[in-house]
OpenMM code with the backbone's topology and positions (N, CA, C; nanometers):
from openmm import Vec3, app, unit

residues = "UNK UNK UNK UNK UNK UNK UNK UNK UNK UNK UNK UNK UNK UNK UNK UNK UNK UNK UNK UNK UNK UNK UNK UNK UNK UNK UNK UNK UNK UNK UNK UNK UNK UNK UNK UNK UNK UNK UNK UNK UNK UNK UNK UNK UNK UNK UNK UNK UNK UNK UNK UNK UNK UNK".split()
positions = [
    Vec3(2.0049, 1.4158, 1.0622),
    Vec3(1.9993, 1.3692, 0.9250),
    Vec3(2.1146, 1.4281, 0.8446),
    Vec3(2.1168, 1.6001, 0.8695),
    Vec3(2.2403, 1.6254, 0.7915),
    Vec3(2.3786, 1.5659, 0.8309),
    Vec3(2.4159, 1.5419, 0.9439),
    Vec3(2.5187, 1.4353, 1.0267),
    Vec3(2.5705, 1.3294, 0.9684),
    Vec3(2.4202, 1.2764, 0.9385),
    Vec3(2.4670, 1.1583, 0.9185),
    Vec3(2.4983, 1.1646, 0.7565),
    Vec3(2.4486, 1.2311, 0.6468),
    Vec3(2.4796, 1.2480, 0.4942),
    Vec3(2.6006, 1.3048, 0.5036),
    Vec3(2.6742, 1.4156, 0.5602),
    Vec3(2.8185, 1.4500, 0.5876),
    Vec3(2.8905, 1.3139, 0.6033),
    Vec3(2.8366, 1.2592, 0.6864),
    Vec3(2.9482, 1.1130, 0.7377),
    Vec3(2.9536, 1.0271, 0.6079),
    Vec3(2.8344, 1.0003, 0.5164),
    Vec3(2.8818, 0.9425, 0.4713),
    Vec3(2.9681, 1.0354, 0.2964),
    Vec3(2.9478, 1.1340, 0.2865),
    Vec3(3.0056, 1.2241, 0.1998),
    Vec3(3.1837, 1.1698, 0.2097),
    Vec3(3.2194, 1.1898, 0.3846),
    Vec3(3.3752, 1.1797, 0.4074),
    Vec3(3.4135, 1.0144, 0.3489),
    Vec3(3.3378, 0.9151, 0.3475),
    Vec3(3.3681, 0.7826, 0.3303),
    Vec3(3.3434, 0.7283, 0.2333),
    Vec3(3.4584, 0.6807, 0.1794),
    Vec3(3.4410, 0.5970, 0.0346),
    Vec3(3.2864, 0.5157, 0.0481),
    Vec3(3.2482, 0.3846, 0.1341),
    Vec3(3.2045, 0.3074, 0.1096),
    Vec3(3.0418, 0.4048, 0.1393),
    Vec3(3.0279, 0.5286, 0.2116),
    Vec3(2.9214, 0.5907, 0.1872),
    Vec3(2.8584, 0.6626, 0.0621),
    Vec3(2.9680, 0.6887, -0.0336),
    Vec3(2.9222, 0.7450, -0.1730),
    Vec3(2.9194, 0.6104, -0.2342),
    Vec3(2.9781, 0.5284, -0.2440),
    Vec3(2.9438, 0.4332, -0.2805),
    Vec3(2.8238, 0.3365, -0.3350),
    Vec3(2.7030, 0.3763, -0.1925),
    Vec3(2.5977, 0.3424, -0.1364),
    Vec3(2.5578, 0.4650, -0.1847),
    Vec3(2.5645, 0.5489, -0.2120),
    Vec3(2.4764, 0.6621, -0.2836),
    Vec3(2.5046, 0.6698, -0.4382),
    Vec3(2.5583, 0.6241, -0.4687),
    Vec3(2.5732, 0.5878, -0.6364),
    Vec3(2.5106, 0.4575, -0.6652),
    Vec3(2.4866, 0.3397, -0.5692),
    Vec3(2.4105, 0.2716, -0.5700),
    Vec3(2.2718, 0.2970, -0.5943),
    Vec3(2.2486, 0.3519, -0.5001),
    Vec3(2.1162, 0.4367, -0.4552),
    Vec3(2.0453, 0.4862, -0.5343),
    Vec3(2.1272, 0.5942, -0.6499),
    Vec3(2.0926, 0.6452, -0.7422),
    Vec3(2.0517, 0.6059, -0.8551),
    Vec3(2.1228, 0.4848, -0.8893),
    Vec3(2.1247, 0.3794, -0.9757),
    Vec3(2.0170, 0.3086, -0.9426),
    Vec3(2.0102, 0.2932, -0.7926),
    Vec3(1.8270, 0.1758, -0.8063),
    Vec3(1.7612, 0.2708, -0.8654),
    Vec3(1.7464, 0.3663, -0.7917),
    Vec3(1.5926, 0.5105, -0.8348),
    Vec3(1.5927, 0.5085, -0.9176),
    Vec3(1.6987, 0.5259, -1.0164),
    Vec3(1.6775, 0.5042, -1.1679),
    Vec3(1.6209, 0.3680, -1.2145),
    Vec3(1.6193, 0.3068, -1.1929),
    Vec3(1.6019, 0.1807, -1.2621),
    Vec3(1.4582, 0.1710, -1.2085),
    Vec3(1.4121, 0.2192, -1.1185),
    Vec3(1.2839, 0.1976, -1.0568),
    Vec3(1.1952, 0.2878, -1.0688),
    Vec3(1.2598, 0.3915, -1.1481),
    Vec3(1.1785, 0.5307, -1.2905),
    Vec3(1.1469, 0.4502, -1.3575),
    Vec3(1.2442, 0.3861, -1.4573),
    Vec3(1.2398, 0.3457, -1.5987),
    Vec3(1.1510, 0.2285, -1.5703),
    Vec3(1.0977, 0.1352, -1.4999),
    Vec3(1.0169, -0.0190, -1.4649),
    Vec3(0.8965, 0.0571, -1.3975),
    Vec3(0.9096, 0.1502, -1.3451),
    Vec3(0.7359, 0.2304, -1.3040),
    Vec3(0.6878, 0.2767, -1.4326),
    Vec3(0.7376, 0.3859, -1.5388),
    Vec3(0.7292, 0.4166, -1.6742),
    Vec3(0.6693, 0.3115, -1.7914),
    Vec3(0.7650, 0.2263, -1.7577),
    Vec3(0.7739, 0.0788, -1.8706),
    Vec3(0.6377, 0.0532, -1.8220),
    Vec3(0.5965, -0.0200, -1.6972),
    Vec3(0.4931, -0.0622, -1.7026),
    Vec3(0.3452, -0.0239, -1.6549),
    Vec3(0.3887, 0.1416, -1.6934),
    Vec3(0.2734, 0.2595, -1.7182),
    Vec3(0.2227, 0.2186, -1.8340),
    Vec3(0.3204, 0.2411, -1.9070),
    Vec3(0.3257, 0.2047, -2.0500),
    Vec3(0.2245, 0.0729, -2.0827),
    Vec3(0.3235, -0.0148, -2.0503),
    Vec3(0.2739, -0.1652, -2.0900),
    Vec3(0.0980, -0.1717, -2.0464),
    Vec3(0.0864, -0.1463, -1.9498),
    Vec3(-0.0340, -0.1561, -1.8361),
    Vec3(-0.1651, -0.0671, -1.9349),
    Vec3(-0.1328, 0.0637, -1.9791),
    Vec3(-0.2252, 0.1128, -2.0428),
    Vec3(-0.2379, 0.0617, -2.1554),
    Vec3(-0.1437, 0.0122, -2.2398),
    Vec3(-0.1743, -0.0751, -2.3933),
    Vec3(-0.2706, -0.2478, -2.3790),
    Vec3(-0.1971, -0.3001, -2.2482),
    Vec3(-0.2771, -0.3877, -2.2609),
    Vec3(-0.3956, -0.3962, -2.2200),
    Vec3(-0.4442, -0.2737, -2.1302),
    Vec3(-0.5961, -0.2007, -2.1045),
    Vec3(-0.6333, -0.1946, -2.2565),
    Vec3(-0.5954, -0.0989, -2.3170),
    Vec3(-0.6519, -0.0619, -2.4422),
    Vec3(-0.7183, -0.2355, -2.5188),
    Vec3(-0.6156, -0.3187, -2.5276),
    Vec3(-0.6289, -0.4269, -2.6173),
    Vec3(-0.7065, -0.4788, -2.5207),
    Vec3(-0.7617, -0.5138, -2.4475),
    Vec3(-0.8649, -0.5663, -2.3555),
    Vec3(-0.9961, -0.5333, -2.3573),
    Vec3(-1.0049, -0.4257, -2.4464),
    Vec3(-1.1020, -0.3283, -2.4122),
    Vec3(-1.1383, -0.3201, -2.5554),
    Vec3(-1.0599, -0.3370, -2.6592),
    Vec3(-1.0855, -0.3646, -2.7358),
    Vec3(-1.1560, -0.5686, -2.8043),
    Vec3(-1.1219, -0.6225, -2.6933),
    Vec3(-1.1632, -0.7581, -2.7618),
    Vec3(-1.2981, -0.7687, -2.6951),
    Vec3(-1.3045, -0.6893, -2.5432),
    Vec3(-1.4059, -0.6654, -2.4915),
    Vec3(-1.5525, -0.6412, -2.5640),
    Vec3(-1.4908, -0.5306, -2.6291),
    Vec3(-1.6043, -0.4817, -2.7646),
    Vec3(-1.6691, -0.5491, -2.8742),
    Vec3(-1.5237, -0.6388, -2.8706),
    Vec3(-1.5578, -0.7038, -3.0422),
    Vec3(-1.6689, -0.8175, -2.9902),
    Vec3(-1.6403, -0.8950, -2.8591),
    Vec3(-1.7171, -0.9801, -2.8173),
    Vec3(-1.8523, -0.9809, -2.8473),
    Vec3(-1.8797, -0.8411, -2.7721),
    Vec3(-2.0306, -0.7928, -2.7350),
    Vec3(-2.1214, -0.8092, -2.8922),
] * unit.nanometer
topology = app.Topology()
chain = topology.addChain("A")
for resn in residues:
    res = topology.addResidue(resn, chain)
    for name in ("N", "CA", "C"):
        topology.addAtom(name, app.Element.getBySymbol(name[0]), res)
């Protein structure tokens, strides 16, 4: 494993692919977060019309 992260350290098109990389993970923080977010508000408002129904 360390072999192979050295190999790509020496090669352009391997950091490359790790700045990629980094860039998905990020983006796939911020859209897990977001729709933590979203997911518990529209629980809340569900739960609220739920109530009003009853």
């Amino acid at each position: 494993m360390l072999s192979i992260f050295r190999r790509l350290m020496k090669n352009e098109k391997g950091a490359t692919a790790i700045e990629y990389t980094l860039i998905a993970s990020l983006i796939a923080v911020a859209a897990i977060t977001a729709m933590s977010t979203v997911g518990t508000k529209i629980s809340n408002v569900l739960t609220n019309v739920g109530n009003a129904l009853e």
